[in-house]
DRENMITI-136021 format. One record per residue: residue number from 1; x, y, z of N, C-alpha, C in turn. Coordinates in pm, 1 decimal, padded with zeros to 6 digits. Layout:
BEGIN
(NUM,(X,Y,Z),(X,Y,Z),(X,Y,Z)),
...
//
This chain:
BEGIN
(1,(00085.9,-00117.4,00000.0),(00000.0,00000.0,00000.0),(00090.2,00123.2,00000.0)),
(2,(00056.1,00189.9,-00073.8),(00164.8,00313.6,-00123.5),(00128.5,00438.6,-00022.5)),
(3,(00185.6,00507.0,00010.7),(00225.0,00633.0,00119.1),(00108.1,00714.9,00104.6)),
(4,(00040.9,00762.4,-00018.9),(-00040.1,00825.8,-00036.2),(-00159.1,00784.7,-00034.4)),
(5,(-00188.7,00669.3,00004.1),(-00359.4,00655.3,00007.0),(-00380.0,00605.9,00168.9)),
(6,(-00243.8,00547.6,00199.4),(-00227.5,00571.2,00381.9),(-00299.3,00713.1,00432.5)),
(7,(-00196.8,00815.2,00381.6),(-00235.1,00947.3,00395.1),(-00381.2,00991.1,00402.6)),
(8,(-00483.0,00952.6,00256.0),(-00558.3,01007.2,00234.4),(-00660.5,00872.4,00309.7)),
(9,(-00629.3,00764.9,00358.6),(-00683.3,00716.0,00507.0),(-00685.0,00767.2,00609.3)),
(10,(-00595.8,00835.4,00653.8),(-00527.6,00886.6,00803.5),(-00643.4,00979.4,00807.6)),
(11,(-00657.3,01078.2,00707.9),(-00715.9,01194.1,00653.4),(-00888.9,01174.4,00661.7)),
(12,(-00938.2,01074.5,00638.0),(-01074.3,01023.8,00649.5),(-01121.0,00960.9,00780.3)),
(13,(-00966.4,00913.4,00812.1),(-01001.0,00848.2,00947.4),(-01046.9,00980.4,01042.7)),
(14,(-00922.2,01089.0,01076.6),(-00945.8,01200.4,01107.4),(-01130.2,01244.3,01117.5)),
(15,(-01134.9,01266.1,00986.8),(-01267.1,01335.4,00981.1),(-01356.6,01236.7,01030.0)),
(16,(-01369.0,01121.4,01055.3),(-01457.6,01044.8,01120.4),(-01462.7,01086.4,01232.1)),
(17,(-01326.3,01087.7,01344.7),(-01314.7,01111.1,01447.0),(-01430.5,01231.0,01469.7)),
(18,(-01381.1,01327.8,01428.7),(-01389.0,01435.9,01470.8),(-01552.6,01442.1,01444.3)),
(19,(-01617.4,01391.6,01368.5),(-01751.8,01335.4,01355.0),(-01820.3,01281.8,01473.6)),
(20,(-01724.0,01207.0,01533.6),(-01765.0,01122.1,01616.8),(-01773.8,01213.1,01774.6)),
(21,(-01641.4,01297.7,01769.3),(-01633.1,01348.8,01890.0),(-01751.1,01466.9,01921.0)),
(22,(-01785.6,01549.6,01829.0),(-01875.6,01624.3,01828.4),(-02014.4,01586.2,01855.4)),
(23,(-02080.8,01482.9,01732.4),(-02203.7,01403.2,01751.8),(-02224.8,01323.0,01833.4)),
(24,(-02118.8,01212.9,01834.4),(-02151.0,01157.8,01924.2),(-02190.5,01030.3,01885.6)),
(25,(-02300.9,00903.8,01920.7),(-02316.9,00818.1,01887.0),(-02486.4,00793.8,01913.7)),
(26,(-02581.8,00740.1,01823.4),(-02705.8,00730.7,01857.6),(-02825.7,00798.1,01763.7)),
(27,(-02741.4,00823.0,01661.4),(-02814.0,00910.8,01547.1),(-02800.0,00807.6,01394.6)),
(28,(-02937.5,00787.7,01325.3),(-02889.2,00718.9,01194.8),(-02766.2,00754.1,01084.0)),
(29,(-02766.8,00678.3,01012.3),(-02607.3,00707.3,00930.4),(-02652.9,00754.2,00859.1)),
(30,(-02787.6,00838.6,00825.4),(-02755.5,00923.1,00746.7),(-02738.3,01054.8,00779.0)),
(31,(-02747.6,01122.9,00980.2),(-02689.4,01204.4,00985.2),(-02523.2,01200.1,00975.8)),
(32,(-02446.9,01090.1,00967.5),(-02331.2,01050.2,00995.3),(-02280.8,01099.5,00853.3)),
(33,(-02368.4,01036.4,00770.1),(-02276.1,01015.7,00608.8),(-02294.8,01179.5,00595.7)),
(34,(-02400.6,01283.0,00604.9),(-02401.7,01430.5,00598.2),(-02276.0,01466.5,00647.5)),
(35,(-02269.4,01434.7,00801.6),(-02193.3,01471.8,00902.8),(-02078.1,01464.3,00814.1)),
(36,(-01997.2,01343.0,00790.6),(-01870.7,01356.6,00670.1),(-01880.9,01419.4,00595.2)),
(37,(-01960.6,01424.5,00421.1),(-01996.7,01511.3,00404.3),(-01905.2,01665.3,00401.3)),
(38,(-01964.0,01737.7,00487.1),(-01913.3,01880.8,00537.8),(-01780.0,01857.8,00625.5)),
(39,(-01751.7,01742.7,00659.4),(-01605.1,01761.4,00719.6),(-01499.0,01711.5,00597.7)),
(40,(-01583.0,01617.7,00501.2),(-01483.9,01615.7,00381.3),(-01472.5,01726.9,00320.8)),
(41,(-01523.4,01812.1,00289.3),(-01587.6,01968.9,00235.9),(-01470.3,02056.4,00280.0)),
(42,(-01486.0,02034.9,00430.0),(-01422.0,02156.2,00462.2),(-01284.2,02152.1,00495.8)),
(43,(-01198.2,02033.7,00483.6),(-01078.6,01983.0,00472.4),(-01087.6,01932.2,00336.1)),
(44,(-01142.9,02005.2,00213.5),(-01081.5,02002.2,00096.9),(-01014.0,01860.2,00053.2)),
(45,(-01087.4,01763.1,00088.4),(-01105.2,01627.1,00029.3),(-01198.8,01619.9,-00065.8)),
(46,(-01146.0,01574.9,-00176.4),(-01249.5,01522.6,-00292.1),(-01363.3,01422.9,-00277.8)),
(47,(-01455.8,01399.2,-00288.6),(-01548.0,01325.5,-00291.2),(-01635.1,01311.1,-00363.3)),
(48,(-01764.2,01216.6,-00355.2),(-01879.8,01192.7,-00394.5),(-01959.2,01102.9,-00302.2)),
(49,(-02089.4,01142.6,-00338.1),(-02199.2,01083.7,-00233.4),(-02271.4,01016.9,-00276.1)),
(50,(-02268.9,00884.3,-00257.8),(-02402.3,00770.3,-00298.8),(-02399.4,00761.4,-00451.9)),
(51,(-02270.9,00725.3,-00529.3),(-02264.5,00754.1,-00656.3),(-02322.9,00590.3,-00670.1)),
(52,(-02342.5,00561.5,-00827.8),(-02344.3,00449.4,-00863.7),(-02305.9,00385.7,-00939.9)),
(53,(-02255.1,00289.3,-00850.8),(-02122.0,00196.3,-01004.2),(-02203.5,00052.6,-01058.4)),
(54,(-02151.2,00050.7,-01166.0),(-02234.2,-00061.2,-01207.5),(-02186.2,-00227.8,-01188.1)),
(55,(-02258.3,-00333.1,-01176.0),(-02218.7,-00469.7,-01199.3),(-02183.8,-00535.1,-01281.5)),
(56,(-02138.9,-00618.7,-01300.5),(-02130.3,-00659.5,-01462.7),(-02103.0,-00795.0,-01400.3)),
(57,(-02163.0,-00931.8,-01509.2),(-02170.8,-01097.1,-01522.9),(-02136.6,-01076.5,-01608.8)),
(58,(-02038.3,-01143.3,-01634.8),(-01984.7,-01189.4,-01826.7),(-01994.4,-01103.6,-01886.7)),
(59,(-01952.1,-00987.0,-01833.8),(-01987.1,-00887.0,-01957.4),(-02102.6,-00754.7,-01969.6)),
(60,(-02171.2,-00860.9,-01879.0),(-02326.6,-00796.6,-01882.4),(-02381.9,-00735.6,-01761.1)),
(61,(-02437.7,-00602.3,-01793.5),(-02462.1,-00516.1,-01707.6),(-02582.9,-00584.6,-01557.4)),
(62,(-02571.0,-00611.3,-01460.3),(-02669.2,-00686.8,-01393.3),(-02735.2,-00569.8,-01299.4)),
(63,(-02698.5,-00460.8,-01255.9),(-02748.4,-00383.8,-01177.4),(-02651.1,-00281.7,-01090.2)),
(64,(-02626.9,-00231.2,-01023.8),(-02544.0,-00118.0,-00945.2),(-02542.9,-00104.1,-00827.8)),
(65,(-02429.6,-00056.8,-00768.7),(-02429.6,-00091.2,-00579.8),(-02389.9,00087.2,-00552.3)),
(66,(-02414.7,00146.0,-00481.0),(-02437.7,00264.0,-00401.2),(-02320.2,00277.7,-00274.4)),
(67,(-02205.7,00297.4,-00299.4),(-02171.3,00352.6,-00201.6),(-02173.6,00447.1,-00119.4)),
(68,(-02168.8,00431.5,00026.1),(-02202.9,00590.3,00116.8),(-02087.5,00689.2,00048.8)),
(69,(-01951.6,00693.0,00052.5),(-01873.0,00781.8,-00019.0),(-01769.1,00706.2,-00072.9)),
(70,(-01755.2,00771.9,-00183.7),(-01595.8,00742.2,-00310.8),(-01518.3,00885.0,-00246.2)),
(71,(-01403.9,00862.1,-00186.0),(-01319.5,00935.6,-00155.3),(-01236.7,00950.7,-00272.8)),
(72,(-01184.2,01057.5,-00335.3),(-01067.9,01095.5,-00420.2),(-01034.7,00996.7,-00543.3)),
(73,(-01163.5,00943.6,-00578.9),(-01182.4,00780.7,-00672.2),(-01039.4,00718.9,-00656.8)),
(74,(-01048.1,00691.8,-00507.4),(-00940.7,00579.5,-00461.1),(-00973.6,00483.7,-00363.0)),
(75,(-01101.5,00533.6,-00331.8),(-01114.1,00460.8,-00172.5),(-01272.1,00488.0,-00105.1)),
(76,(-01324.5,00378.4,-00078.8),(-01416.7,00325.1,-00076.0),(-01467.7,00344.7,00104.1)),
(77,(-01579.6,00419.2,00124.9),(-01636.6,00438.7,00266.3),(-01749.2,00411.9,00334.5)),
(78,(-01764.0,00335.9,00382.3),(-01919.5,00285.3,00376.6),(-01937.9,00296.8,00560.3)),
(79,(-02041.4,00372.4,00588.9),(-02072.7,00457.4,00701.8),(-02200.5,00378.4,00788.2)),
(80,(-02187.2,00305.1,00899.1),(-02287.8,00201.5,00961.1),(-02318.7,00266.3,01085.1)),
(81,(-02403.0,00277.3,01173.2),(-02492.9,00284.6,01291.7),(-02500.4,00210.0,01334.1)),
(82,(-02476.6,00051.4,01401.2),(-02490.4,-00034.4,01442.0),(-02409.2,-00088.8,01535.3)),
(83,(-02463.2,-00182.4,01639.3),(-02428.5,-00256.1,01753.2),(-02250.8,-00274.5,01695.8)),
(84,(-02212.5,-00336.0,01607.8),(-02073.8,-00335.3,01551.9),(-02076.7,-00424.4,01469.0)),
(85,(-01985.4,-00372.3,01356.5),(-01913.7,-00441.3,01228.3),(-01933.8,-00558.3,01226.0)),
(86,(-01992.5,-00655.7,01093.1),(-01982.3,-00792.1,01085.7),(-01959.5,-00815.4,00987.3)),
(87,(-01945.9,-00935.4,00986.7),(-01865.0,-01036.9,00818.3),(-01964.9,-00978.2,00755.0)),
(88,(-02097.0,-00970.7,00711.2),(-02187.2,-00897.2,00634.1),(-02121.1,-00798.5,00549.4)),
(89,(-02073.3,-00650.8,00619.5),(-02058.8,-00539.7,00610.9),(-01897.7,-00523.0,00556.4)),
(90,(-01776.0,-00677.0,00626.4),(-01646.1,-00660.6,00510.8),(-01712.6,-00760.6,00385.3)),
(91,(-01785.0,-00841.5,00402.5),(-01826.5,-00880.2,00230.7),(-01903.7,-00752.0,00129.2)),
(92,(-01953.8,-00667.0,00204.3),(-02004.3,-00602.3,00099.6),(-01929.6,-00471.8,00071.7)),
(93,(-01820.8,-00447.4,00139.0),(-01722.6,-00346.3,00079.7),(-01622.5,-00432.8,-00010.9)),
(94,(-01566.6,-00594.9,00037.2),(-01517.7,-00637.1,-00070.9),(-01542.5,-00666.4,-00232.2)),
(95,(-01677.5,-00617.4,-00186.5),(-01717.7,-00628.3,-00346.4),(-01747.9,-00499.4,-00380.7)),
(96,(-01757.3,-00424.8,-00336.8),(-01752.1,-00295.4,-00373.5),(-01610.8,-00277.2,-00444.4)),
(97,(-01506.6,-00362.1,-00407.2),(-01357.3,-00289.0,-00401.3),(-01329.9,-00343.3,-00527.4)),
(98,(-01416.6,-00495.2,-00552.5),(-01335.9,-00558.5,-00647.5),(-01416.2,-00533.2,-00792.7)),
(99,(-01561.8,-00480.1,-00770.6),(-01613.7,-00405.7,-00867.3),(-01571.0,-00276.0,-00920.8)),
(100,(-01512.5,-00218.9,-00843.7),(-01443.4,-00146.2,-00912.5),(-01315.6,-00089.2,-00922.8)),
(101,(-01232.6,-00219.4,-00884.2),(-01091.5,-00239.7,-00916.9),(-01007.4,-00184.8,-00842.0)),
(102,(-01041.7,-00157.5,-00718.2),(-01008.0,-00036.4,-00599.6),(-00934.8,-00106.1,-00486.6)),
(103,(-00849.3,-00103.1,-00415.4),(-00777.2,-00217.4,-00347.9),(-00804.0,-00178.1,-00160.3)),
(104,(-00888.3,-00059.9,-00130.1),(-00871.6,00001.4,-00014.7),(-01012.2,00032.2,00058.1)),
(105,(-01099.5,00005.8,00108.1),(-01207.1,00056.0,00162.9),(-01190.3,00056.7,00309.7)),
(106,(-01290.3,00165.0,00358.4),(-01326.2,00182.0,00509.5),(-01404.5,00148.2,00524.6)),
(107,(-01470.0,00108.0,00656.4),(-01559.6,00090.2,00706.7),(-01570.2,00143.0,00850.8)),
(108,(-01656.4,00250.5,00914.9),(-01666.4,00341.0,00955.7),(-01819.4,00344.1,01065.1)),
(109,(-01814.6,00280.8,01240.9),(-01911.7,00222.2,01272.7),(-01928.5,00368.1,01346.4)),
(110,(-02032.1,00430.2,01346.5),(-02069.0,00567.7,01490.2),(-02168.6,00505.4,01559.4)),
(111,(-02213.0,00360.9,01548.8),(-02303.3,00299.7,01635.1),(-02271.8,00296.9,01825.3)),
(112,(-02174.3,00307.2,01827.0),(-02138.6,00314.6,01975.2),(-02038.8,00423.2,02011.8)),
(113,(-02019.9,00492.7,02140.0),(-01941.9,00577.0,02197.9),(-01815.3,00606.1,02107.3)),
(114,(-01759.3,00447.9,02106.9),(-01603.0,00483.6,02063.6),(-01651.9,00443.7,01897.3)),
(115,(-01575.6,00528.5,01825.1),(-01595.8,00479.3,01696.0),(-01555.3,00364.3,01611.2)),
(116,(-01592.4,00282.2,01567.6),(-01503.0,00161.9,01474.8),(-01470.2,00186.4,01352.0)),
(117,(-01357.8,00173.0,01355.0),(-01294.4,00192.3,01218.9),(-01260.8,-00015.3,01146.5)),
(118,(-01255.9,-00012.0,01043.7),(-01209.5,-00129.5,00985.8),(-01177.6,-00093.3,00839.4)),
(119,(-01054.1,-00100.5,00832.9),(-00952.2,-00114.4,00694.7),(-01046.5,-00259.5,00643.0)),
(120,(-01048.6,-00230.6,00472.9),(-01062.2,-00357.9,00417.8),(-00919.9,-00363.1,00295.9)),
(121,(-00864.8,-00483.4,00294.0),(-00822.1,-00456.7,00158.6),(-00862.1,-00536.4,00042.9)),
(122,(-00854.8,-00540.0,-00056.3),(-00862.0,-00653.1,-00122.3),(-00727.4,-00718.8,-00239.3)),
//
């Protein structure tokens, strides 16, 4: 993993935090994914919100998956509310990663006090 997408982890991780320390924990993820959002905004991180990438079988277009955020089209963020992280939630960023050829996702829990972070790679 090369120096610069560490960085622009460290950098997301950050803004989670600071998400976390302010709000707090106990609110749905979609005040959370806002909440990033404006802290990606305002630390001049590139982004996009809930874009949609497509599937493909053999070739063939089957339907599209929604990520919470595409950071700097390098890195993959998917933003949960819940009791904590499960095999569920790294299978469905691994396919996020490998649909679109991306080797790095977060996963990002504000479901409880302390925040969970989980690196995926693929």
């Amino acid at each position: 993993m090369n120096t610069d997408i560490n960085k622009l982890t460290h950098e997301v991780i950050n803004c989670a935090m600071e998400v976390s320390n302010i709000i707090g924990s106990g609110f749905t993820e979609n005040i959370y994914d806002k909440a990033m959002q404006v802290e990606l905004g305002l630390r001049n991180i590139p982004f996009s919100s809930q874009e949609a990438f497509d599937v493909f079988y053999k070739e063939h277009e089957v339907g599209h998956f929604v990520p919470d955020l595409f950071v700097d089209n390098r890195l993959i963020v998917e933003l949960k509310a819940v009791e904590s992280i499960h095999n569920k939630h790294l299978a469905q960023v691994l396919n996020y990663l490998n649909a679109t050829d991306k080797h790095l996702g977060l996963i990002l829990n504000f479901g409880n006090p302390k925040l969970e972070i989980k690196r995926v790679i693929s």
